[in-house]
N, C-alpha and C positions, 0 to 999 in steps of 0.2 A: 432458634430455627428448628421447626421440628423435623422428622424424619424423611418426610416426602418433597421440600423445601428441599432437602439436602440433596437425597437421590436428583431433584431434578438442578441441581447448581454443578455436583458432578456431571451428570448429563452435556452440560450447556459446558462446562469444563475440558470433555473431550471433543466436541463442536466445534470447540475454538482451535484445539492443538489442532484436528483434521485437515480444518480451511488455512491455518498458520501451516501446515508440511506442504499442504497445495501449493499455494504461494509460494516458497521456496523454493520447490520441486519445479515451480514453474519457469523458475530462474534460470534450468539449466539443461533442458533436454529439449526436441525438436519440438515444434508446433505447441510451445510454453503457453503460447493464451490461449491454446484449449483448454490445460489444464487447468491454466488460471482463472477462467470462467467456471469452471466447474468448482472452484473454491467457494462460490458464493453458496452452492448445494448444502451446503452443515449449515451455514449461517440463514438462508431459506428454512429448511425443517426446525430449526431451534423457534422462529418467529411462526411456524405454522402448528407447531405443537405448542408452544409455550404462550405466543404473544408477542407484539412487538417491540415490544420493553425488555424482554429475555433476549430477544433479536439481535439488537443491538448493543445489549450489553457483552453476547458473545461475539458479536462482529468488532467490539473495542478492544476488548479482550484478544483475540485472534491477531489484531495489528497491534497490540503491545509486545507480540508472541515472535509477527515476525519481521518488525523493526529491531527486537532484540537481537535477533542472528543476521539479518540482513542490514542496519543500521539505516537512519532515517533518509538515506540519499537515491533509496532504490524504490519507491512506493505507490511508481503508476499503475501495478495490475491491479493489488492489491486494494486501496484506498477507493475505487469508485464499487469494487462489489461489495467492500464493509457498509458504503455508502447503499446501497439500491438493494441487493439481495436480500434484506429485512423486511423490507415494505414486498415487495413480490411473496415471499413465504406466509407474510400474511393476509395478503389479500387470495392467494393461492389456498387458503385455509378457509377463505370465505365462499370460496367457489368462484371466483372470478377468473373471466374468461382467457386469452392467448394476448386479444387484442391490449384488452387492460393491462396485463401485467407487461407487453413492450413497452405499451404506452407509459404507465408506472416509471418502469426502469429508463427510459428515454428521457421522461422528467429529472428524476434527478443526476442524473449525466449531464444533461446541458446545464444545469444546474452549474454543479461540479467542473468540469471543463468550462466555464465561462468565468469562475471566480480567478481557476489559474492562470488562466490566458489571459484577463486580467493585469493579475500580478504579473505575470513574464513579460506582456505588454508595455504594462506601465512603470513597474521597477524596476527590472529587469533590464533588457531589451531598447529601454524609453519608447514612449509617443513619436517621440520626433523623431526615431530612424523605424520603428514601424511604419509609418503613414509614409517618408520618403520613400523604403524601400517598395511600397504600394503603388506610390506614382510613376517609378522606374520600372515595376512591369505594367502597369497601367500604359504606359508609354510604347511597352514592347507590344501588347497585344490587340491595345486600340478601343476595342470594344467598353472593356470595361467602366463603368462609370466615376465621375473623379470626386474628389470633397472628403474631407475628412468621415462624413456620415457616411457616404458609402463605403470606405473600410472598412468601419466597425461594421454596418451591415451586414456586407458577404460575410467578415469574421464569424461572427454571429450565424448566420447562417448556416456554414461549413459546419461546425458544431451541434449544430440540432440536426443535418444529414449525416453527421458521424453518429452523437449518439442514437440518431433514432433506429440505424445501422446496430450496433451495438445493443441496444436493447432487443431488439427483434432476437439476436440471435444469445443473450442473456435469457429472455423469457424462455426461448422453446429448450436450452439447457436443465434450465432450473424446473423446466412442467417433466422434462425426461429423467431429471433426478429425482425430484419428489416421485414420481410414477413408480419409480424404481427402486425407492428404497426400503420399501418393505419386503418386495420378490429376494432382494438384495440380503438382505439382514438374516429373513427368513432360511435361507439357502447357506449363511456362513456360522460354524460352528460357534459357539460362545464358551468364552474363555474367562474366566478371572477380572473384571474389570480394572486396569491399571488406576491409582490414587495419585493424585498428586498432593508434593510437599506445600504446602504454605511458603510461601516465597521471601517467609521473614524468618525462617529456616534452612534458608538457600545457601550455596555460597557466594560472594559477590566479591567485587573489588573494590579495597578498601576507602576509595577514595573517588568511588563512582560520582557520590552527591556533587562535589567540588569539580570535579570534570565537565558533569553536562551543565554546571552552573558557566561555566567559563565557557563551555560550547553555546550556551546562548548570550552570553555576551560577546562573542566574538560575530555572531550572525548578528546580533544588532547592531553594531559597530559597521561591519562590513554590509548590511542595506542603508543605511544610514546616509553612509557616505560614497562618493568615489573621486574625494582627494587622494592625489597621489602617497603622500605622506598617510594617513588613515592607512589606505591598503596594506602601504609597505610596515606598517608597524602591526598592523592583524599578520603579515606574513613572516616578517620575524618572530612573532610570539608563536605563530603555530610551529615553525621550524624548530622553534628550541623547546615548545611543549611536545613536540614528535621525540625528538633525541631525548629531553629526559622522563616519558610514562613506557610503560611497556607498551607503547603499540606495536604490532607486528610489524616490520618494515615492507613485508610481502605488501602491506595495505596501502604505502605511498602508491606503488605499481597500479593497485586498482582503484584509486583514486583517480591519481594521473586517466585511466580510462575511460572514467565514468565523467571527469570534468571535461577531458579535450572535445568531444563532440557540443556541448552546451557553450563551450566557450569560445568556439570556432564559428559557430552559425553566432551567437549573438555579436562577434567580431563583423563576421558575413552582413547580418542585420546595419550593422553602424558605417560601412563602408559602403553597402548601395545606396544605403538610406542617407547619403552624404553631410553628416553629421560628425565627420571630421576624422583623422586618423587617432590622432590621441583620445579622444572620449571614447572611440570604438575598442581603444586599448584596456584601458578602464575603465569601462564597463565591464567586458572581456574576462581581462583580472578580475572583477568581484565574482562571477558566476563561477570562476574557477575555485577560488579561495571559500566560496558558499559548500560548493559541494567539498571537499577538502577536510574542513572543519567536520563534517557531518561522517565523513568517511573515519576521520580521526578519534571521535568521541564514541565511536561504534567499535574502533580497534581498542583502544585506549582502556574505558570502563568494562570491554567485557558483555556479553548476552546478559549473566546473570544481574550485572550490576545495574546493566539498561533495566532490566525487568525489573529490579527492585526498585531503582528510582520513580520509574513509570506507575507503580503499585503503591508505592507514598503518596506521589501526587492524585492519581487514580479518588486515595482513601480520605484525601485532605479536602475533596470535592464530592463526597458524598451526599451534600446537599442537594445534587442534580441525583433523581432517583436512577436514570441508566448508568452514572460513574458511579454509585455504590453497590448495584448489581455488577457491573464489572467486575469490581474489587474483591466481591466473592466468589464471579467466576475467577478469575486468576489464581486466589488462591487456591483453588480443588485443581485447575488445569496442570500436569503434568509438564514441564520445563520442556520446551519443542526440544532443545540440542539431546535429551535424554532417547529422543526416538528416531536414532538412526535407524532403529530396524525398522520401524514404520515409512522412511523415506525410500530406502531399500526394496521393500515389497511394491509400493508404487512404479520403481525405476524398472523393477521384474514385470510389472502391468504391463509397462509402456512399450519397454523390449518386446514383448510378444507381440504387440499389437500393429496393423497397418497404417504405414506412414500417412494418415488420411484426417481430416480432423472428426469427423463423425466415429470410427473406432479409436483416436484417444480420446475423446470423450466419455464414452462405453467406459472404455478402461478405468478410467480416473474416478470413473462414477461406481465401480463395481469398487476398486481399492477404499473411495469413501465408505460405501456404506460394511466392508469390512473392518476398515480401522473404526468404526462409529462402534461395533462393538466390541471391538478389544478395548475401548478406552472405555467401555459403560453410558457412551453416547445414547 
């Protein structure tokens, strides 16, 4: 790889860590999906300067980043702007106009929210207590039209007025981040470019590989089925795989919180949808048990040891040309838990800023394009 290769793999290296502390950051402070929109902003200019092959390799890269400290169970903001803010950045790069690039991002959204809704629908959830619970407000409100096709319809529907929603207000982010990130850049002192370790140099936990092996045998097991027997034996392996890895037990707690809303409405789902009390159980039980395991295997192996399993498989699939540009982004990317004082300076952005989403915005977009040069972005 020659010289200018490299400078630009670093480059796309601090790209990723930027839109991975976004992401995060966006987990935990007021009016989070502004920020978390504005995540897609590094991952835009990486596809507008580089291409969109760079694009996405930094937007894969970025969700290896922050699946590693957030663990696979939290990855709604995240996953539709790795998904859409590439192709925006570079159509943004071509000159295309406001309308385009909603349009763009609106695309692949409904995309994306139609495969999940999908899967929640139909594995999840079931058919048959979606469609009942349909006809018992269908029932409540009257108007609505009845038949299985008309479900899916408005479903469908609702989702292309979300995302087109959603895109609109993704594009004019992403044309006010690009706009900005030169005035931005130009304006913030430059410092030393931070290097990241190679991640096969990392520290990791020694038994990462074997962890998320059993973590996905345990989600295949538990979609699988929802015999009572199946469940209850996914639920005693996770209980005594809890007690003997070091997972932190603080993470049952926030398991527990991340499952009870999911497993209460798809409860909700199965009882209006009159599909019986016990299937509504068990179903119930799996969504609870899905996310669990996920919560588990993120406590369990550790950031670094996510990041290096992610980085194997990443390297083992090089044959797809954006998963071997990943692999060289990740390894130049600086380990996100390394830049606390990077999430720090954004939390100091946001404090100053009015409670409004247009100034965190502003904010978030001024901290990007700061950290975009402390990292050598």
């Amino acid at each position: 790889m020659d010289g200018a290769a490299t400078d630009q793999t670093w480059a796309l290296g601090g790209m990723a860590n930027v839109a991975a502390l976004t992401f995060l950051v966006a987990r935990a402070v007021p009016l989070g999906w502004t920020v978390g929109i504005a995540g897609g902003v590094p991952l835009a200019r990486a596809a507008q300067r580089h291409g969109a092959r760079a694009g996405y390799a930094t937007a894969t890269a970025s969700l290896v980043e922050t699946t590693a400290i957030m663990g696979p169970a939290r990855m709604g903001i995240p996953v539709p702007q790795a998904a859409s803010a590439p192709l925006l950045g570079a159509l943004a790069g071509r000159g295309a106009s406001y309308v385009a690039l909603a349009a763009a991002g609106a695309a692949v959204r409904t995309a994306y929210y139609a495969v999940t809704s999908a899967f929640s629908i139909v594995v999840l959830v079931g058919l048959d207590a979606y469609l009942g619970t349909y006809d018992r407000v269908r029932d409540l409100l009257g108007f609505l039209p009845s038949g299985t096709t008309a479900a899916l319809v408005l479903t469908f529907a609702s989702l292309v007025v979300w995302s087109t929603g959603a895109g609109l207000i993704q594009a004019w982010v992403i044309r006010r981040g690009l706009a900005r990130w030169e005035d931005e850049v130009a304006a913030t002192p430059c410092s030393a470019p931070l290097r990241g370790a190679d991640a096969d140099a990392a520290a990791e936990s020694p038994h990462a590989g074997a962890l998320v092996l059993g973590a996905v045998a345990g989600f295949a097991v538990t979609l699988a089925s929802t015999d009572p027997r199946a469940l209850g034996a996914i639920a005693l392996v996770l209980a005594v795989a809890w007690a003997a890895s070091a997972a932190d037990g603080r993470a049952v707690v926030r398991g527990v919180a991340l499952a009870a809303p999911l497993a209460i409405s798809t409860l909700a789902f199965g009882l209006v949808g009159g599909i019986g009390s016990d299937r509504a159980v068990l179903r119930s039980a799996r969504v609870a048990l899905l996310v669990l395991i996920a919560v588990w295997v993120r406590s369990a192996a550790g950031s670094q040891g996510l990041r290096r399993v992610s980085l194997v498989a990443v390297r083992r699939l090089r044959r797809v040309g954006v998963l071997a540009d990943s692999a060289a982004v990740l390894g130049a990317a600086t380990p996100v838990e390394d830049l606390a004082g990077s999430a720090r300076r954004l939390g100091g952005r946001l404090r100053s800023a009015r409670r409004r989403p247009v100034p965190v915005v502003d904010a978030a977009l001024g901290w990007i394009a700061e950290e975009s040069v402390r990292l050598g972005a």
